[in-house]
C-alpha positions, 0 to 999 in steps of 0.5 A: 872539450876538456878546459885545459885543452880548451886554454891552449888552443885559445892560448895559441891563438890569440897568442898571435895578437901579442902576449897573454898574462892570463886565461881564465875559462868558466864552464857554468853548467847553467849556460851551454858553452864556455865563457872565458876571460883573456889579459893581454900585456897592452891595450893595442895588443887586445884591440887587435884581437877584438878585431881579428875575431869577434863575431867569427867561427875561429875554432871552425866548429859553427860557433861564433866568438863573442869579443869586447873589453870587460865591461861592468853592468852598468857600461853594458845596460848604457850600451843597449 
């Protein structure tokens, strides 16, 4: 899918959780799906998107959406 476009469907979306300042897609060749990062105006308004789509097909094309506050290293190893 063309990034572009690919920002504007998740801009859509997740729209509806509450105001967006920033999209930022990376399409690394070395993995095989984009990953991107979302800004949300407050903390609630990106808690109920987290919650709203984690771990679901939202863009109905059988893959999942992984969703989670931007952790460093550190806070994801301390995790496991």
């Amino acid at each position: 899918m063309e990034l572009k476009k690919l920002e504007a469907e998740i801009r859509e979306h997740f729209g509806q959780y509450g105001k967006i300042t920033s999209v930022k897609i990376d399409k690394n060749p070395k993995f095989p799906r984009p990953f991107g990062y979302l800004c949300f105006d407050n903390h609630a308004d990106a808690q109920k998107a987290i919650d709203a789509v984690n771990n679901k097909d939202v863009f109905n094309n059988g893959q999942s959406l992984f969703c989670d506050f931007h952790k460093t290293k550190g806070e994801r190893i301390r995790e496991w």
